[in-house]
N, C-alpha and C positions, 0 to 999 in steps of 0.2 A: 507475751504473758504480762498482765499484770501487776502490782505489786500485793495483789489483794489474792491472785493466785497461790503466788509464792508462799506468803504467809499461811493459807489453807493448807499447803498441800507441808507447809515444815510444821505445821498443827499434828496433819493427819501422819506423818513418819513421826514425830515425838509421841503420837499413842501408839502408833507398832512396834517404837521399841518401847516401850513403856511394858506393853505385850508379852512380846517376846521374852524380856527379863523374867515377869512372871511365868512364862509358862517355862523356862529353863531351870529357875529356881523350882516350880512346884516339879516337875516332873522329874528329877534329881531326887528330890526328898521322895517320892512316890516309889520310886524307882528302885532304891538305897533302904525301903522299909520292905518293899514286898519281893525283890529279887537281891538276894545277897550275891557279893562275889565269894566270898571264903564259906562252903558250905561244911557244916560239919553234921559228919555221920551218927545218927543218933544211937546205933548200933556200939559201935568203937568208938575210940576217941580221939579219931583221927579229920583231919577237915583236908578238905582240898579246893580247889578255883574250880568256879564255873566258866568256860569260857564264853559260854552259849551267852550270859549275863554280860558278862564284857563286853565284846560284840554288839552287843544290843544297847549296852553306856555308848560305845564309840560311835555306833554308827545315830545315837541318838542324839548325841551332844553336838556331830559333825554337822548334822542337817540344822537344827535350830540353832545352834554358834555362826555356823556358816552364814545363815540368812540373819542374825540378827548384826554382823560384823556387812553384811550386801546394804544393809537398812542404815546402818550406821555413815556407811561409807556416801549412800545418798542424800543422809541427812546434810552431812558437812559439806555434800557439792553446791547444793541446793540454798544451804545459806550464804556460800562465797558468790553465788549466782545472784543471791537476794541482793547484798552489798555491794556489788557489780553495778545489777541495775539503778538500788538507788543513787549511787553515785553517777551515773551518765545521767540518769532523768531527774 
């Protein structure tokens, strides 16, 4: 590779986490307006947890945290790799 590679491709992972920020932040916010965890009874005046919303926080934050900490983690290799090569060439 190149060094004209390296540079494209720590381009192209600085916009998918750029990305991925925005889409954890908007869909958090999206998430937290239209699915409440604490739902309360409009009958009574009693509220309870949804789990079903939880669940669907957990498993939504695991998957995009997940891959934005996989994207992060290539960032950082990818530039010790950058520094690597300029130093030997």
């Amino acid at each position: 590779m190149d060094i004209k590679d390296f540079t494209v491709l720590l381009k192209t992972l600085r916009i998918a986490l750029l990305l991925c920020i925005a889409l954890i932040i908007m869909g958090n916010m999206g998430m937290f307006s239209s699915m409440p965890i604490i739902v309360k009874n409009p009958l009574t005046t009693q509220s309870h947890i949804d789990y079903i919303h939880m669940l669907y926080y957990f498993a939504f934050n695991g998957l995009f945290v997940g891959f934005f900490i996989a994207l992060l983690i290539s960032f950082k290799h990818t530039k010790t790799k950058t520094k690597n090569y300029i130093q030997q060439h």
